[in-house]
mmCIF file of the N, C-alpha and C atoms, coordinates in Angstrom:
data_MODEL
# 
_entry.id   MODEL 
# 
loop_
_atom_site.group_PDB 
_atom_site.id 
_atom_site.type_symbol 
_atom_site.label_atom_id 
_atom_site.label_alt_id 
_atom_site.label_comp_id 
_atom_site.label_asym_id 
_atom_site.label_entity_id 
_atom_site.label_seq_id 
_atom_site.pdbx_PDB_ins_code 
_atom_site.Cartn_x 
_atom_site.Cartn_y 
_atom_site.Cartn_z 
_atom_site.occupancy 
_atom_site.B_iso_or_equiv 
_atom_site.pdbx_formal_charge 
_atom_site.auth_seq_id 
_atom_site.auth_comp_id 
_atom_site.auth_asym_id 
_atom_site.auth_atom_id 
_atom_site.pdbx_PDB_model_num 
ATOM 1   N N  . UNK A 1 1  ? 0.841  -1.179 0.000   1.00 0.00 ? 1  UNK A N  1 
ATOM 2   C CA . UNK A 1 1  ? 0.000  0.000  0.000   1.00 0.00 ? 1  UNK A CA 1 
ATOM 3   C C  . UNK A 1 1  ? 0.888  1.244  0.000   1.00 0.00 ? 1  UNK A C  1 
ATOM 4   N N  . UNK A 1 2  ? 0.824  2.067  -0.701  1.00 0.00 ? 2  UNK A N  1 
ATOM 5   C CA . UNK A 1 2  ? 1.217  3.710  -0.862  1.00 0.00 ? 2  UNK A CA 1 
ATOM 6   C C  . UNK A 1 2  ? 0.336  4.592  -0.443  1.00 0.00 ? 2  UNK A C  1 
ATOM 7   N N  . UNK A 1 3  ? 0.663  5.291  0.537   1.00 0.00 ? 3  UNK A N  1 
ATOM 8   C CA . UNK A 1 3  ? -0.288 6.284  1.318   1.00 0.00 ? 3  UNK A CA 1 
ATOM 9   C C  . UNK A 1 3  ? 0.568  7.631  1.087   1.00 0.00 ? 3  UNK A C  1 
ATOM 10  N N  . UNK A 1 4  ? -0.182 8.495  0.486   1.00 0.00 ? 4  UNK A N  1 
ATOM 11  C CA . UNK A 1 4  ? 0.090  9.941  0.224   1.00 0.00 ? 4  UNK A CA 1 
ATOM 12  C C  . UNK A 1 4  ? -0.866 10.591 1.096   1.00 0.00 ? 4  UNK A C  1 
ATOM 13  N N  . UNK A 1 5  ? -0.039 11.740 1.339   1.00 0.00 ? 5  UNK A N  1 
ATOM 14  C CA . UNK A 1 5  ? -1.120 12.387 1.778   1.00 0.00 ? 5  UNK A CA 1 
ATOM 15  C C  . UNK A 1 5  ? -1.085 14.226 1.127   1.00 0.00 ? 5  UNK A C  1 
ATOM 16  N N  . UNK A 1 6  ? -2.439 14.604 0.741   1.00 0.00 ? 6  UNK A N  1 
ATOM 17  C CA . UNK A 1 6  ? -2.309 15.877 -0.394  1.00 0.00 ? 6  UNK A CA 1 
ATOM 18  C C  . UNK A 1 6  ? -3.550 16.784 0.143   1.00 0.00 ? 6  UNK A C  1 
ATOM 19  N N  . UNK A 1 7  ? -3.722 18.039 0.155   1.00 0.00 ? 7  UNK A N  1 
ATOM 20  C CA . UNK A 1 7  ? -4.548 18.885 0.062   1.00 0.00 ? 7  UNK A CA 1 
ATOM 21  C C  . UNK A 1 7  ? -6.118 18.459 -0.898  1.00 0.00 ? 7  UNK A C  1 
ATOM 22  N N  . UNK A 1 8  ? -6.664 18.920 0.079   1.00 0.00 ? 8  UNK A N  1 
ATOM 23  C CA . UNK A 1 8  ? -8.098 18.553 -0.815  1.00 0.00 ? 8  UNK A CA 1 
ATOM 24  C C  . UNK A 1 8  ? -8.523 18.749 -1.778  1.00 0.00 ? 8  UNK A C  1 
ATOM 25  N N  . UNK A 1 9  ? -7.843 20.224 -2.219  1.00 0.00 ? 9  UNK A N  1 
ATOM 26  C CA . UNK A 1 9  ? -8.235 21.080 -3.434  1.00 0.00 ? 9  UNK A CA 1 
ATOM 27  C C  . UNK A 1 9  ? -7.010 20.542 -4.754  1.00 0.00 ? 9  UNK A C  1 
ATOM 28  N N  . UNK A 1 10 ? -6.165 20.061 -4.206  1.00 0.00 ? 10 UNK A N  1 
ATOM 29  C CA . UNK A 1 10 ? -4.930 19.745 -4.739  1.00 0.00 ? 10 UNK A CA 1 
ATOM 30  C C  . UNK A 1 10 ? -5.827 18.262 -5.634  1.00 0.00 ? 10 UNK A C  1 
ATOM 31  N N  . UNK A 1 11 ? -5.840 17.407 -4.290  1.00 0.00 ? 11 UNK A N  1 
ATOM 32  C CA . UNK A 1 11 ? -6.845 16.566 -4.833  1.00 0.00 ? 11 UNK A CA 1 
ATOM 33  C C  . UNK A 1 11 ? -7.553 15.889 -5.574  1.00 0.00 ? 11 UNK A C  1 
ATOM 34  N N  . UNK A 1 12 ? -8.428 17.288 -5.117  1.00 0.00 ? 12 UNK A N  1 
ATOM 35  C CA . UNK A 1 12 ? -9.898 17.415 -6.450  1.00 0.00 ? 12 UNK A CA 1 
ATOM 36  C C  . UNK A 1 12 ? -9.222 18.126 -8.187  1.00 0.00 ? 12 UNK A C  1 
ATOM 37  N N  . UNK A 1 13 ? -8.621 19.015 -7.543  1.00 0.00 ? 13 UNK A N  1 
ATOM 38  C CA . UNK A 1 13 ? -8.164 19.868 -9.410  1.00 0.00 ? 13 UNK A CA 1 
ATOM 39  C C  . UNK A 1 13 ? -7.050 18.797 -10.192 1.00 0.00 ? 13 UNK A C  1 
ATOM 40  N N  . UNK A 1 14 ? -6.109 18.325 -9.419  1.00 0.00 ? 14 UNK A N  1 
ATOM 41  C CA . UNK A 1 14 ? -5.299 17.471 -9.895  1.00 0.00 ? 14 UNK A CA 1 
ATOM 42  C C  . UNK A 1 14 ? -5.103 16.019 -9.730  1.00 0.00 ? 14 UNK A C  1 
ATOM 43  N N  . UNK A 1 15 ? -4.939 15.631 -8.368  1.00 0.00 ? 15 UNK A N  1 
ATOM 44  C CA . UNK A 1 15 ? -4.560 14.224 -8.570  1.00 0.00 ? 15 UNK A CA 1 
ATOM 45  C C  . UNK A 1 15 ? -5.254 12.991 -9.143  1.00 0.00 ? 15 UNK A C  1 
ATOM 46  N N  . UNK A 1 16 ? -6.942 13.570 -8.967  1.00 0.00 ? 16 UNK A N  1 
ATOM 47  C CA . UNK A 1 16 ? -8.057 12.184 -8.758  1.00 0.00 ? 16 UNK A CA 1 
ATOM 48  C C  . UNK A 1 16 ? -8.158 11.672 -10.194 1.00 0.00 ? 16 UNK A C  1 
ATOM 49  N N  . UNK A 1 17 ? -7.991 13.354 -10.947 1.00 0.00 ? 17 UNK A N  1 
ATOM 50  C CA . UNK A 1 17 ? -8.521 13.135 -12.542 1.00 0.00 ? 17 UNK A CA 1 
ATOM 51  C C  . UNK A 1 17 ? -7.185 11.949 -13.200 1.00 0.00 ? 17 UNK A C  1 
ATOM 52  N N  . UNK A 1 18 ? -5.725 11.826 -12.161 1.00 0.00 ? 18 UNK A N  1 
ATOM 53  C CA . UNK A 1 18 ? -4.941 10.738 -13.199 1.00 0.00 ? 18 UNK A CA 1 
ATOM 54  C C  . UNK A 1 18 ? -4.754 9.546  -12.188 1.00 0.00 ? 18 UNK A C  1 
ATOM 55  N N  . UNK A 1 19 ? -5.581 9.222  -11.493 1.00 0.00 ? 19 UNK A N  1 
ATOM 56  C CA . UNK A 1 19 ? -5.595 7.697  -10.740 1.00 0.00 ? 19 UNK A CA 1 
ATOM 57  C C  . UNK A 1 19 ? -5.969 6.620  -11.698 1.00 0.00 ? 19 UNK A C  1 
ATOM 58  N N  . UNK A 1 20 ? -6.928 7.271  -12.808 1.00 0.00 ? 20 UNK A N  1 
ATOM 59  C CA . UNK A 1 20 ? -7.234 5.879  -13.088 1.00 0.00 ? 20 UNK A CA 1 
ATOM 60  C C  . UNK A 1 20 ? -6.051 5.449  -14.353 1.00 0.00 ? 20 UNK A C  1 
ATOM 61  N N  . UNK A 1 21 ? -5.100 6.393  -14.338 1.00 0.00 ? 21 UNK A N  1 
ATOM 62  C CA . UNK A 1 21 ? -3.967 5.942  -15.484 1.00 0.00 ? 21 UNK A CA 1 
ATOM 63  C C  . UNK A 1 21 ? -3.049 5.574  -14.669 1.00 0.00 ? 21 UNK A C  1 
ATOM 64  N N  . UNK A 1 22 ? -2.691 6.193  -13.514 1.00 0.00 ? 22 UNK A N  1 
ATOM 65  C CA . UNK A 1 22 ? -1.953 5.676  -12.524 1.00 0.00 ? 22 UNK A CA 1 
ATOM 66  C C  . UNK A 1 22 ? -1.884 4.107  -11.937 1.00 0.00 ? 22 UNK A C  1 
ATOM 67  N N  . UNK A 1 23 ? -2.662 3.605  -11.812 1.00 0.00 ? 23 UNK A N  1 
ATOM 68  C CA . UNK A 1 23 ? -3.944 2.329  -11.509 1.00 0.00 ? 23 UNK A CA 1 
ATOM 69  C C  . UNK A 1 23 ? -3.609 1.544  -12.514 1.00 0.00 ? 23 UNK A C  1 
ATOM 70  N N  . UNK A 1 24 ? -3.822 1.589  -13.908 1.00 0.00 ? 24 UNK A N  1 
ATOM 71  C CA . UNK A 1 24 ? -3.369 1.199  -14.913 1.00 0.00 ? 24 UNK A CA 1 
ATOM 72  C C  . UNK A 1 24 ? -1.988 0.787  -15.067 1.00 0.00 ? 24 UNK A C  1 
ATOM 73  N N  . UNK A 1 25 ? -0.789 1.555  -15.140 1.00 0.00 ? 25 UNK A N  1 
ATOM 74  C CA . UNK A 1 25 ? 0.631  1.319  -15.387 1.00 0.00 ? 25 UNK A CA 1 
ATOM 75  C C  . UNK A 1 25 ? 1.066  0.546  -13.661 1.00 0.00 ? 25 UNK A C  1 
ATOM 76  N N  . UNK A 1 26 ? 0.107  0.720  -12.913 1.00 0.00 ? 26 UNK A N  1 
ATOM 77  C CA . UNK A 1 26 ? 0.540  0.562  -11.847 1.00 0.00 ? 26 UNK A CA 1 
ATOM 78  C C  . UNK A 1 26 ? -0.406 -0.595 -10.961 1.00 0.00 ? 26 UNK A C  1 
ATOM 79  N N  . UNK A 1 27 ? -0.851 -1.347 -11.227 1.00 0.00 ? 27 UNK A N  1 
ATOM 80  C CA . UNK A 1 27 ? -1.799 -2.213 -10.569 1.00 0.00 ? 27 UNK A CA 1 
ATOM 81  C C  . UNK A 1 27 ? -1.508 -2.915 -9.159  1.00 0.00 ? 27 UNK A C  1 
ATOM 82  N N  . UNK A 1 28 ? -0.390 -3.313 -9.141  1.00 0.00 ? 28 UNK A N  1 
ATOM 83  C CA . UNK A 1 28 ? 0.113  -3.800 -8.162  1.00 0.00 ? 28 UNK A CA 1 
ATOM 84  C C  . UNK A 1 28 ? 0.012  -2.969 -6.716  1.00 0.00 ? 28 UNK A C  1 
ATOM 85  N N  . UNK A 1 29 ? 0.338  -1.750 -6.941  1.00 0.00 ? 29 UNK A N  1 
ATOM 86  C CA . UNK A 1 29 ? -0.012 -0.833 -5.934  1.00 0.00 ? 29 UNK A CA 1 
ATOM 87  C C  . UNK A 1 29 ? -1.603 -0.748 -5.208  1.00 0.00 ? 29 UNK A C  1 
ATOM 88  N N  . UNK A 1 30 ? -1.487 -0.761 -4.194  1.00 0.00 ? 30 UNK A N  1 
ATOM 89  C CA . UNK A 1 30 ? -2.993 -0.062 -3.671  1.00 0.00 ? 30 UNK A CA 1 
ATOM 90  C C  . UNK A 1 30 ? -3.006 1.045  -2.932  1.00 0.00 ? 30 UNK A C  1 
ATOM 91  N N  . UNK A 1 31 ? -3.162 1.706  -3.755  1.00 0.00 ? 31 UNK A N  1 
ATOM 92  C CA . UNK A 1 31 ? -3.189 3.628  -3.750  1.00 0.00 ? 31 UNK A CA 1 
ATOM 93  C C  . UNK A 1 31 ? -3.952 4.267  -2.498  1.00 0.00 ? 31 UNK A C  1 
ATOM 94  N N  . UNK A 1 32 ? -3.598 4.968  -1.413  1.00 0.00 ? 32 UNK A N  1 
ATOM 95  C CA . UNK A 1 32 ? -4.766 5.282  -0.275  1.00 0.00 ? 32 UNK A CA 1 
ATOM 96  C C  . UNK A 1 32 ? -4.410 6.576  -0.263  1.00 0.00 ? 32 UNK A C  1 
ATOM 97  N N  . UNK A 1 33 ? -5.214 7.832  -0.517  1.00 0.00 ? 33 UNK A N  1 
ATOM 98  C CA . UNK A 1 33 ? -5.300 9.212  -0.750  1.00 0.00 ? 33 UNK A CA 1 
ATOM 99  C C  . UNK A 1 33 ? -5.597 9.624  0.736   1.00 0.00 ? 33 UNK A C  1 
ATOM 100 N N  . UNK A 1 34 ? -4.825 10.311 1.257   1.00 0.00 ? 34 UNK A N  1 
ATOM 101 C CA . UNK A 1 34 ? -5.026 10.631 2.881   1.00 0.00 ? 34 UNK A CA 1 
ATOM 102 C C  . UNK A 1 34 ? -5.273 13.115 2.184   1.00 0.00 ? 34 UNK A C  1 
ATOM 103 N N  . UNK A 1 35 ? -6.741 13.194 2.359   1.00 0.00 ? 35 UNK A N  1 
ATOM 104 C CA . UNK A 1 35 ? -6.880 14.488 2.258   1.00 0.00 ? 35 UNK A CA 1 
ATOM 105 C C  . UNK A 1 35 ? -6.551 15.656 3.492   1.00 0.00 ? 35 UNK A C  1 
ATOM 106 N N  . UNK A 1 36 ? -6.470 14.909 4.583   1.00 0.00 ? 36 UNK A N  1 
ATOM 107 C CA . UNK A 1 36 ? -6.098 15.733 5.797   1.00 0.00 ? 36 UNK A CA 1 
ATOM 108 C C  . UNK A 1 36 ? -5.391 17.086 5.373   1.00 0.00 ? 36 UNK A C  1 
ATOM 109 N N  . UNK A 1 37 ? -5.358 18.214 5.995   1.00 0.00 ? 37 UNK A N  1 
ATOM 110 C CA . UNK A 1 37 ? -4.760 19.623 6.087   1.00 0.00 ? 37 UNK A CA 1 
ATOM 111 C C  . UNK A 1 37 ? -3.527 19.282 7.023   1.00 0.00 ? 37 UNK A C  1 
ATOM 112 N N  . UNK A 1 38 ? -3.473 18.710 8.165   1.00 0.00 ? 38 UNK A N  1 
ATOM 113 C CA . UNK A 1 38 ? -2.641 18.421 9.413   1.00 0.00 ? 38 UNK A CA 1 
ATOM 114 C C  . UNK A 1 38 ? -1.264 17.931 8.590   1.00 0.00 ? 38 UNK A C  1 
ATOM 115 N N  . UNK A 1 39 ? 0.021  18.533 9.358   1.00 0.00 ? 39 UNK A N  1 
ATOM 116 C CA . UNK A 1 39 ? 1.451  18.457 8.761   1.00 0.00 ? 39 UNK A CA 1 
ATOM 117 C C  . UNK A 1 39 ? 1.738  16.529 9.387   1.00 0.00 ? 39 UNK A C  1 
ATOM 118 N N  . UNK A 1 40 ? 2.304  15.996 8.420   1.00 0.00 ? 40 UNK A N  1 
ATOM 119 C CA . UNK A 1 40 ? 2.656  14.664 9.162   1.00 0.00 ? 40 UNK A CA 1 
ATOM 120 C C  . UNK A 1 40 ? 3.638  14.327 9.776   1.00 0.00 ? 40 UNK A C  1 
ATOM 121 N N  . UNK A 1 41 ? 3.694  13.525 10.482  1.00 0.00 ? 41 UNK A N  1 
ATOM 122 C CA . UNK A 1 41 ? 5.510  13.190 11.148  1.00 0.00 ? 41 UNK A CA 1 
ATOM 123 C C  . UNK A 1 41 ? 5.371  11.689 10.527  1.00 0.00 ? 41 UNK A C  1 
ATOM 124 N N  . UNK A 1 42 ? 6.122  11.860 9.482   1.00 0.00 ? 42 UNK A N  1 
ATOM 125 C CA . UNK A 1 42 ? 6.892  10.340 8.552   1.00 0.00 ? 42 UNK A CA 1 
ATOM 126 C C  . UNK A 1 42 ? 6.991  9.201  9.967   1.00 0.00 ? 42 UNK A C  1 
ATOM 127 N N  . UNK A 1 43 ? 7.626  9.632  10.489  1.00 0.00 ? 43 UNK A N  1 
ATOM 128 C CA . UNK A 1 43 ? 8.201  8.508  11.522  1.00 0.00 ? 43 UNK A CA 1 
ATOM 129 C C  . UNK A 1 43 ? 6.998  7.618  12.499  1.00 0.00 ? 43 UNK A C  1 
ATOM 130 N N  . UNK A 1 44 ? 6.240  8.364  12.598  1.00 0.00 ? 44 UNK A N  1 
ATOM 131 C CA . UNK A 1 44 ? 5.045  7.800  13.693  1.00 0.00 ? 44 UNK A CA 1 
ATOM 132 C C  . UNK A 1 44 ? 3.697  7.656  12.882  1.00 0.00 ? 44 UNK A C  1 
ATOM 133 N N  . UNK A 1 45 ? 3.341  8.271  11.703  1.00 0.00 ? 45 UNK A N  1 
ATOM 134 C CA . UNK A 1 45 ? 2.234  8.286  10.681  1.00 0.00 ? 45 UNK A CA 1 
ATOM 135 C C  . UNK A 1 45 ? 2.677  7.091  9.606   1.00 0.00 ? 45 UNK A C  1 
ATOM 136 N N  . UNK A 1 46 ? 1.288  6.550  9.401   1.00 0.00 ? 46 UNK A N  1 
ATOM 137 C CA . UNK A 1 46 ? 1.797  5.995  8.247   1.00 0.00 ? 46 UNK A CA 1 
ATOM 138 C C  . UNK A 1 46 ? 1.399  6.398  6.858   1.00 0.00 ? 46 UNK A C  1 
ATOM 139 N N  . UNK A 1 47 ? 3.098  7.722  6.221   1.00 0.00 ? 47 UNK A N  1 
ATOM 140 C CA . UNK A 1 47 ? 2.395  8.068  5.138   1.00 0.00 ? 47 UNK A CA 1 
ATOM 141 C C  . UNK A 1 47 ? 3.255  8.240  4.416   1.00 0.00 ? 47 UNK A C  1 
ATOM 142 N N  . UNK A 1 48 ? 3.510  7.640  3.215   1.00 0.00 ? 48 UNK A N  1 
ATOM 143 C CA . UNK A 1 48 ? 4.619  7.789  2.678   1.00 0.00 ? 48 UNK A CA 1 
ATOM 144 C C  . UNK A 1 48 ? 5.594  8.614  2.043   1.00 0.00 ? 48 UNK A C  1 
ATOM 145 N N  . UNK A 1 49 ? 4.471  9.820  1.376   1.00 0.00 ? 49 UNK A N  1 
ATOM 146 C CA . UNK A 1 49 ? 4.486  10.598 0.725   1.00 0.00 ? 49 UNK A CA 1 
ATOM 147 C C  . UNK A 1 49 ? 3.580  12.008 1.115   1.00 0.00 ? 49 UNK A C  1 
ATOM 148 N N  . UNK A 1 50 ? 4.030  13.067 0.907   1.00 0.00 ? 50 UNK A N  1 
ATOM 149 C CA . UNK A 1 50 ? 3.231  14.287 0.815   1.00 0.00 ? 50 UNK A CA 1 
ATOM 150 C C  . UNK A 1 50 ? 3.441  15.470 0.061   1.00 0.00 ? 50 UNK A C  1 
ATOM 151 N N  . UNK A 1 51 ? 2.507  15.630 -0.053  1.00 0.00 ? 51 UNK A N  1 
ATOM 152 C CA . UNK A 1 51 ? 2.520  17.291 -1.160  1.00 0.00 ? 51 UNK A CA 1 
ATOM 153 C C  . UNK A 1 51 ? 1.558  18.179 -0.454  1.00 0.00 ? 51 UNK A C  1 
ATOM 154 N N  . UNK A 1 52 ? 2.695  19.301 -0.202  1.00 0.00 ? 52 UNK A N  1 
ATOM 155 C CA . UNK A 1 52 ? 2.129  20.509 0.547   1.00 0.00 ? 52 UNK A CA 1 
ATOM 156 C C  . UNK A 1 52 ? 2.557  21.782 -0.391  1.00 0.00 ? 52 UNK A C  1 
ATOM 157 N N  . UNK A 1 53 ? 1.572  22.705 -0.232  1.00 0.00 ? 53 UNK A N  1 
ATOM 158 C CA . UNK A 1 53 ? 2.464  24.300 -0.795  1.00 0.00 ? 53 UNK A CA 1 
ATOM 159 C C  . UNK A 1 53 ? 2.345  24.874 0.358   1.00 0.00 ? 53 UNK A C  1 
ATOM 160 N N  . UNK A 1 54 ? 2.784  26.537 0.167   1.00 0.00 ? 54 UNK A N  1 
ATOM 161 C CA . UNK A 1 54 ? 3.116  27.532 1.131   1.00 0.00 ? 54 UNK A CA 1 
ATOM 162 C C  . UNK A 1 54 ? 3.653  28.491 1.010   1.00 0.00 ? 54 UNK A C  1 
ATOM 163 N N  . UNK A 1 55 ? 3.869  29.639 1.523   1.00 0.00 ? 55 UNK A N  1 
ATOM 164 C CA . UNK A 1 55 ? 4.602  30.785 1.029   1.00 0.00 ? 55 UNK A CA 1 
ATOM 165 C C  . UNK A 1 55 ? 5.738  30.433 1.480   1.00 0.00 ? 55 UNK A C  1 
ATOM 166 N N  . UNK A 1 56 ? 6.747  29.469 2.174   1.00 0.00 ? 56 UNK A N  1 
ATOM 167 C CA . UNK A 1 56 ? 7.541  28.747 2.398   1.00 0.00 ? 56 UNK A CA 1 
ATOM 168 C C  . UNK A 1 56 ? 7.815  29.324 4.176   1.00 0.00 ? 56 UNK A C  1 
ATOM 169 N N  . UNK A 1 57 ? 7.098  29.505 4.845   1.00 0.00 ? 57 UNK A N  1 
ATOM 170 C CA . UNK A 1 57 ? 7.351  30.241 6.499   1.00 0.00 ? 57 UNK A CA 1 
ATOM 171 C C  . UNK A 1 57 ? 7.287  28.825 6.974   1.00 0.00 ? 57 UNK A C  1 
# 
């Protein structure tokens, strides 16, 4: 399992529309979309990946 975790709006405008090509080249994977706002700690969360923006503060 691959657990990302991404902004909601991020989400909705971008990620959802290429899962199902993602899914495709990638089957083996089982994809789990974590939408939470909350910053993660890698070490104690289980998440593999994240995409955040920011004015960089």
């Amino acid at each position: 399992m691959l657990t990302v975790t991404v902004p909601s709006a991020f989400a909705d405008k971008w990620l959802l529309w290429r899962l199902e090509s993602f899914q495709k080249q990638h089957p083996y994977y089982d994809l789990r979309i974590d939408t939470s706002s909350h910053l993660v700690g890698f070490a104690t969360e289980r998440i593999d990946a994240g995409i955040r923006y920011s004015a960089g503060t």
